[in-house]
C-alpha positions as CSV (number, residue, x, y, z in Angstrom):
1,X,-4.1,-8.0,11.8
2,X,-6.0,-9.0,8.7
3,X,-5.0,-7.0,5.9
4,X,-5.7,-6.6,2.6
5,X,-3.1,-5.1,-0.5
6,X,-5.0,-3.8,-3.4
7,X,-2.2,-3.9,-6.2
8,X,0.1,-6.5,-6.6
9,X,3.0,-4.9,-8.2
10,X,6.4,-4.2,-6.7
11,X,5.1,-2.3,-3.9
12,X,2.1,-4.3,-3.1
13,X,3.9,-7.5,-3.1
14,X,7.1,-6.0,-0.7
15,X,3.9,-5.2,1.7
16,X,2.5,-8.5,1.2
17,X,5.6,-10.3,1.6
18,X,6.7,-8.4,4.8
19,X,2.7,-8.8,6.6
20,X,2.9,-12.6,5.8
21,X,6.3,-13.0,7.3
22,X,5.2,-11.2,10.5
23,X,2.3,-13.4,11.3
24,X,-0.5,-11.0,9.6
25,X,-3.2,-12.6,7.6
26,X,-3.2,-11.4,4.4
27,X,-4.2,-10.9,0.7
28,X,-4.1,-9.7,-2.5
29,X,-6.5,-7.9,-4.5
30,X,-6.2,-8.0,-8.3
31,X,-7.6,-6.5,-11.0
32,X,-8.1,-10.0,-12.5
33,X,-10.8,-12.2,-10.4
34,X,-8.4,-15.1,-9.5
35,X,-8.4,-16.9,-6.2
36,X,-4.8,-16.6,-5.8
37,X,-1.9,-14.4,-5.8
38,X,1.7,-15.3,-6.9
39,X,4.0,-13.0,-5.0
40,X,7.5,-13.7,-5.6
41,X,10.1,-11.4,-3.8
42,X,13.6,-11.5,-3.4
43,X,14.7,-9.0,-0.2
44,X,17.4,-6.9,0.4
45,X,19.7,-9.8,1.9
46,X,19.2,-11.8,-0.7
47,X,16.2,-14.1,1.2
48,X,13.4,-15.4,-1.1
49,X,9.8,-15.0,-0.5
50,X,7.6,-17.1,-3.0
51,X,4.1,-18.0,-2.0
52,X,0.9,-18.0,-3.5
53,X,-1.5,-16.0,-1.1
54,X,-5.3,-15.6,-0.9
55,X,-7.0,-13.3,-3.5
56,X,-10.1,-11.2,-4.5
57,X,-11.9,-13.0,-1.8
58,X,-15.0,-10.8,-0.8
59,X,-15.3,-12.6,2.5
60,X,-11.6,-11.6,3.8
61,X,-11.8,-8.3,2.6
62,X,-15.6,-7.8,4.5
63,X,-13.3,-8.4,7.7
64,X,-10.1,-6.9,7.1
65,X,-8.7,-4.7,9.4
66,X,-6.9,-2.3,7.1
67,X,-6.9,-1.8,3.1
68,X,-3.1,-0.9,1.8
69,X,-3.4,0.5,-2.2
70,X,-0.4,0.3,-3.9
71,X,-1.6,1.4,-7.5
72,X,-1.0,4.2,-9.9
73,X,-2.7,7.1,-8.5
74,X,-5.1,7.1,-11.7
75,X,-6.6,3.9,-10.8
76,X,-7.2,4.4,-7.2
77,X,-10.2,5.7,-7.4
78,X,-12.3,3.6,-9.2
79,X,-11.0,0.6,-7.7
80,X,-11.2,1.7,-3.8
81,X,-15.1,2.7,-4.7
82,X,-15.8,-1.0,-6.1
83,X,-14.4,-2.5,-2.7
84,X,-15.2,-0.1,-0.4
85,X,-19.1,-1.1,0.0
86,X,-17.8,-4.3,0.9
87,X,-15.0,-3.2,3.3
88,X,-16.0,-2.3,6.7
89,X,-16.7,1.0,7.3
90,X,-14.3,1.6,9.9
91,X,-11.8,0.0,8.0
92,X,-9.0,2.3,7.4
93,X,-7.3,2.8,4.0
94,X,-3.8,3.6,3.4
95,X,-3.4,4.9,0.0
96,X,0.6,4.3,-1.3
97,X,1.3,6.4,-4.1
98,X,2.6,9.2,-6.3
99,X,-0.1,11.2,-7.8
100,X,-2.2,13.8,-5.9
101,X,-5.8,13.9,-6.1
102,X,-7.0,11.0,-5.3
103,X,-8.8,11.9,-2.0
104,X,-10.8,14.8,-3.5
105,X,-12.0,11.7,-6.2
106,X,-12.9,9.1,-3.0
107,X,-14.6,12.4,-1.2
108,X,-18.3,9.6,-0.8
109,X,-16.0,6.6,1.0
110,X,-16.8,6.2,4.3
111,X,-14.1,4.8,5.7
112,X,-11.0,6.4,7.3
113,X,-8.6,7.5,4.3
114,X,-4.7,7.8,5.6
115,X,-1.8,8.4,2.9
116,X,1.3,7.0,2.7
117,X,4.7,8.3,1.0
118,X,7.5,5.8,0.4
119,X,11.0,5.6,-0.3
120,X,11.1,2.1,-0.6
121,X,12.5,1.0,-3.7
122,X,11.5,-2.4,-5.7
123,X,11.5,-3.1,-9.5
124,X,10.0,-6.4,-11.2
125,X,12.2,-8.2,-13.5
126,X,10.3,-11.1,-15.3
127,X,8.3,-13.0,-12.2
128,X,10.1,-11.7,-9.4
129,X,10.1,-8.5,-7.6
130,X,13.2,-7.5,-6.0
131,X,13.5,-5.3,-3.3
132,X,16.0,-2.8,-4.1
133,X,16.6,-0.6,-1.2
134,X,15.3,0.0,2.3
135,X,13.5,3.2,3.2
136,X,11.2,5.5,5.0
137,X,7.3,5.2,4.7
138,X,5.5,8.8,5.9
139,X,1.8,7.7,6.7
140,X,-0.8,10.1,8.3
141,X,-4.3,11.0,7.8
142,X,-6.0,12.9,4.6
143,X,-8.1,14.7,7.2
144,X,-9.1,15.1,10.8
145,X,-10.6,12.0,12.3
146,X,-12.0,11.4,15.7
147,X,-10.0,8.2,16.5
148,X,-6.4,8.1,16.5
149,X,-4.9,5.8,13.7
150,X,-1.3,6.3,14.7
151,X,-1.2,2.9,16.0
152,X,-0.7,1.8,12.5
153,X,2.7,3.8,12.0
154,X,3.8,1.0,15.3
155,X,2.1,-2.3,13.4
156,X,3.8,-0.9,9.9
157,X,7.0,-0.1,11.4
158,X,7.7,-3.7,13.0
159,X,6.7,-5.1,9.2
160,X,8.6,-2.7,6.9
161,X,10.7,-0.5,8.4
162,X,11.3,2.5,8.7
163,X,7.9,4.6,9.1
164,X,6.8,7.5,10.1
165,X,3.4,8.8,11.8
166,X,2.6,12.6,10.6
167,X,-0.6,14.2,11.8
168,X,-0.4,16.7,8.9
169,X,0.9,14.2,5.8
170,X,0.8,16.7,3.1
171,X,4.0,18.1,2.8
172,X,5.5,14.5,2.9
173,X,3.5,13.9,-0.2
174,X,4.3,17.4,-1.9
175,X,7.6,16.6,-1.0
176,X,8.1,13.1,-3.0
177,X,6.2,14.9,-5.3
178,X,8.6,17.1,-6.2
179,X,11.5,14.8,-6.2
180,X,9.7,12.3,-8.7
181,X,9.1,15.4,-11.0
182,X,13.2,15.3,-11.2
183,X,13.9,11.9,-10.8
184,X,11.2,10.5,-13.0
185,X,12.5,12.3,-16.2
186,X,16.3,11.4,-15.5
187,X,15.4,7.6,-15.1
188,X,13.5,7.6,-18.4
189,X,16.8,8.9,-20.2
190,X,18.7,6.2,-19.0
């Protein structure tokens, strides 16, 4: 499948990193227009991924298959608008993150919007990313669609376990809500 990450923090380079090591063509998408992305990961075994992939190339992303965001829910929107008159319409768009509100703000995309709650855990120190801890990725769609994209919960699931299809994904999404509003505040006192 040819995919592209939008974000290439810790998130976007664990899904980077586990794409390219499953065969998957792939890239980055940065916020600074550079023709390559340095994605550095140490895994939870201890194995090292360190490549430099493909980025910001308009040609890739006009025949991607799937768009995966990994930013802060407060730059979603304004990105996803930029690339989606370039993305194929019936590209669909996972959106990984925290906030809320983010499909009400891309409301004019055309393509297929599906969200996505992890528990995957990864922190950057310096250059590298590692992945902390394995866990559960609930993806389903923001509203009724015609097609069925639960077909991407299989190609997902044999890249990053573990995840999860959910025809009705918001109370996945209210629920790591609610857990970051009281995990969030005990990891800053630390």
């Amino acid at each position: 499948m040819k995919v592209t990450v939008l974000g290439c923090g810790a998130l976007g380079q664990l899904w980077l990193t586990a794409l390219c090591k499953q065969g998957h063509e792939v890239q980055g998408w940065l916020r600074v227009p550079q023709p390559f992305c340095s994605v550095n990961v140490i895994e939870t075994d201890g194995s090292v991924f360190n490549e430099s992939l493909t980025a910001n190339d308009p040609d890739f992303l006009a025949s991607s298959e799937l768009l995966i965001v990994t930013l802060k829910a407060w730059q979603v929107s304004n990105a996803v608008k930029h690339l989606a008159g370039i993305l194929p319409v019936t590209t669909p768009i996972v959106l990984v993150h925290n906030g809320m509100g983010t499909v009400e703000e891309l409301r004019g995309v055309k393509q297929p919007l599906l969200l996505a709650s992890t528990t995957q855990a990864a922190r950057r120190d310096g250059n590298v990313i590692i992945h902390v801890a394995q866990g559960t990725t609930h993806i389903g769609p923001a509203k009724s669609y015609e097609e069925d994209y639960s077909y991407l919960a299989e190609v997902l699931q044999s890249v990053l376990p573990d995840v999860a299809w959910h025809n009705h994904i918001y109370s996945a999404t209210w629920r790591k809500l609610a857990v970051n509003c009281v995990i969030n505040p005990l990891t800053a006192l630390k």
